[in-house]
C-alpha positions in Angstrom: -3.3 -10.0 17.9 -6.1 -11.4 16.0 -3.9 -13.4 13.8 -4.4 -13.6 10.5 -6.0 -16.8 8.1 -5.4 -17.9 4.4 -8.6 -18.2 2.1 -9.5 -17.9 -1.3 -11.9 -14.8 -3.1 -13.4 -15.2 -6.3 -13.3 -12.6 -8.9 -15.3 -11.6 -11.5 -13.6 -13.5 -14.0 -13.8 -16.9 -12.1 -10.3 -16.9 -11.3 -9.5 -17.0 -7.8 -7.0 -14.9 -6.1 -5.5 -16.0 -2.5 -5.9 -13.8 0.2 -4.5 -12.9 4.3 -7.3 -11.9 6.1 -7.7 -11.0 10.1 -9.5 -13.7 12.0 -12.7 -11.6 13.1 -12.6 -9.2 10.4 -13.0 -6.4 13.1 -11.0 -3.0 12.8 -11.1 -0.6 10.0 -10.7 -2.0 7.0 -7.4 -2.1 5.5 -6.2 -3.5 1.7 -2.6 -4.3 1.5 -0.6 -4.6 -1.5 2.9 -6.0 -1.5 6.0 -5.7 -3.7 7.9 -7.8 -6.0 9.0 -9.6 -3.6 5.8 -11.4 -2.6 3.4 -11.1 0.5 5.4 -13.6 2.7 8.5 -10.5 3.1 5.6 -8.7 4.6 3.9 -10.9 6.9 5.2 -9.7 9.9 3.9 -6.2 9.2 0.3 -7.6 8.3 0.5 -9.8 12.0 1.4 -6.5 13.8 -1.6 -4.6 11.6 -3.5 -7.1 12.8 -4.3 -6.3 15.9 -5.4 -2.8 15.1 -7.3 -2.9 11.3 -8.9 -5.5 9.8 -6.2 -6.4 7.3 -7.5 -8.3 3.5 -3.6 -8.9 1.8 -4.2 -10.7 -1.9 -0.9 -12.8 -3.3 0.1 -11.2 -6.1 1.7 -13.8 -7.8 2.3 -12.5 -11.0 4.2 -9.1 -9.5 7.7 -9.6 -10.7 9.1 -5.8 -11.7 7.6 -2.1 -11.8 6.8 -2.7 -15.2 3.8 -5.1 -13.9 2.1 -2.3 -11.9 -0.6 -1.6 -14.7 -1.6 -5.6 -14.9 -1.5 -5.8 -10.6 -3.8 -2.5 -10.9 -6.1 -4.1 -12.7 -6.0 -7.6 -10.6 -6.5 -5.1 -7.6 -9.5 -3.6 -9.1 -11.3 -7.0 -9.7 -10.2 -8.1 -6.1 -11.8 -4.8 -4.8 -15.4 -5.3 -6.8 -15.3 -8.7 -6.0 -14.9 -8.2 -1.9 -17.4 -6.1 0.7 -14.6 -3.3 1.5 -16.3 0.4 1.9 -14.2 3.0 1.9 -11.0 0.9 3.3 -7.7 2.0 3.9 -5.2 1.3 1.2 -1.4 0.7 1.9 1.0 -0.3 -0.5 5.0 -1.8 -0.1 8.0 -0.5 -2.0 6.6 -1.3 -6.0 3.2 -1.8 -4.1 3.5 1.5 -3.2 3.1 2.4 -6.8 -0.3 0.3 -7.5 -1.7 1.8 -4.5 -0.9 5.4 -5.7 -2.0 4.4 -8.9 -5.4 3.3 -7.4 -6.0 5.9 -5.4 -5.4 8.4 -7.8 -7.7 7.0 -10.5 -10.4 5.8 -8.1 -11.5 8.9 -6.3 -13.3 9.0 -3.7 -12.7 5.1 -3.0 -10.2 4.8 0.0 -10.2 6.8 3.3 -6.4 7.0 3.5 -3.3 5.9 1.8 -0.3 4.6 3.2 2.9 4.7 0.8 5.9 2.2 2.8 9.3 2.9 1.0 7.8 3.8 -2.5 9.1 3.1 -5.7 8.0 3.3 -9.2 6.6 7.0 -8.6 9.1 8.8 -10.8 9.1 10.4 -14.3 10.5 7.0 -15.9 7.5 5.1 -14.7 5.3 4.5 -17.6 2.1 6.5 -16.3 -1.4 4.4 -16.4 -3.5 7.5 -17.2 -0.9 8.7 -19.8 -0.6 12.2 -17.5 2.9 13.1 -15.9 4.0 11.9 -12.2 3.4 15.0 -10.6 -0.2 15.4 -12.2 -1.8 12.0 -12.0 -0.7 11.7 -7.8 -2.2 15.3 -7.8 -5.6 13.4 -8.4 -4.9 11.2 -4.9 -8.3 12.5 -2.6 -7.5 10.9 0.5 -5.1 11.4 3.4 -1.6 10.0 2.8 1.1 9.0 4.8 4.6 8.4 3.5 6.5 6.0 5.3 10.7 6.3 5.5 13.2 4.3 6.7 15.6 7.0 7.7 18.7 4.5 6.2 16.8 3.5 3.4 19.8 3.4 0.3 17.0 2.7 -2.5 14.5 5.6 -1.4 16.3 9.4 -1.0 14.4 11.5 1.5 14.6 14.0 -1.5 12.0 11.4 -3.0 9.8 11.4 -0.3 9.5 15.6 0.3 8.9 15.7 -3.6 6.3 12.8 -3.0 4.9 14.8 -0.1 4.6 17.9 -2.2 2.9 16.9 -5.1 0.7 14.4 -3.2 -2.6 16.4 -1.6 -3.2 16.4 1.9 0.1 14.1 2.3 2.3 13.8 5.7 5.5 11.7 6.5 6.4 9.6 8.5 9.9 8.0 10.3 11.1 5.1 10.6 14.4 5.8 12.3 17.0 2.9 11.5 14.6 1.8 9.0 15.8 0.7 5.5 14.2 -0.7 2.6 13.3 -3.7 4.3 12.0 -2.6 6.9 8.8 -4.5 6.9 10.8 -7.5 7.5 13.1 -6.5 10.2 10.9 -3.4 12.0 7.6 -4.7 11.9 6.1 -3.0 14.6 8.5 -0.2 14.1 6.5 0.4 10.8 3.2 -0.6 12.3 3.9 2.2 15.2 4.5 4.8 11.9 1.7 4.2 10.1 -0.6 4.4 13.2 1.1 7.5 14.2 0.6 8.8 10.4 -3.4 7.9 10.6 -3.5 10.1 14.1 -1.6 13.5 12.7 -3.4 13.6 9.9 -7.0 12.5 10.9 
């Protein structure tokens, strides 16, 4: 693996937002976003990535509940003008899930695929960024998605996920079989193995 290294990126603002990075930098390049329950839950997941893309995580430290997904967006948006990324890869974990899906459905034409691990947040009750429905603002998602499932997640219904993989263009799913919602933490490479698998199908 190439390991990965802590470091500091300065955005536009002047503020400066903490970020995992691969060693080398070399791999396709891959933006992770975490969930409320910080980047650390997911390190694992970003080591096993590593060997394969070359992972930039930021530390969301401000990502406390769903609700902060239009503030995070917005922090994700400087980070990306601030950083060299073309056309990266965008995943996003559990309440991640839902600023990535957010981002890649209001910056077409941006990311060259989306991975979606145990989304939450995409439902009717989520207070929709563009002010559109669910089902019409993911329709705007350009890029190839993969939907990663825990097959015993209790948090995310696999009723969710086909719904997700309907109204999501060009979207596929993938298994994780004794996954649950943490997952990332306990089936690291399990999950690393799914989204690699998810890239090849739908490539």
């Amino acid at each position: 693996m190439n390991g990965l290294q802590r470091s500091a990126l300065r955005l536009p603002d002047g503020s400066e937002c903490t970020v995992l990075k691969t060693n080398d930098g070399s791999g396709r390049p891959l933006l992770y976003i975490h969930g409320i329950s910080g980047l650390e839950a997911d390190r694992s997941l970003l080591s096993e990535l590593s060997s394969a893309f070359a992972v930039l995580a930021p530390v969301l430290d401000g990502f406390r509940a769903i609700g902060d997904v239009p503030l995070i967006q917005r922090k994700v948006i400087e980070l990306l003008s601030a950083s060299d990324l073309r056309s990266p890869m965008l995943a996003g974990h559990a309440a991640g899930a839902a600023v990535a899906a957010e981002l890649a459905a209001t910056m077409p034409g941006t990311f060259s695929h989306l991975f979606l691990l145990s989304p939450i947040g995409l439902d009717a009750e989520q207070r929709p960024v563009s002010g559109e429905g669910v089902g019409n603002r993911l329709g705007h998602i350009d890029c190839r998605t993969t939907l990663v499932w825990g097959k015993q997640d209790a948090e995310v219904s696999m009723e969710s996920i086909l719904e997700l993989a309907r109204v999501i263009p060009s979207a596929g799913v993938a298994t994780v079989p004794r996954g649950t919602g943490d997952m990332v933490t306990t089936l690291p490479a399990k999950v690393a193995r799914a989204m690699l698998n998810g890239l090849r199908v739908l490539a």
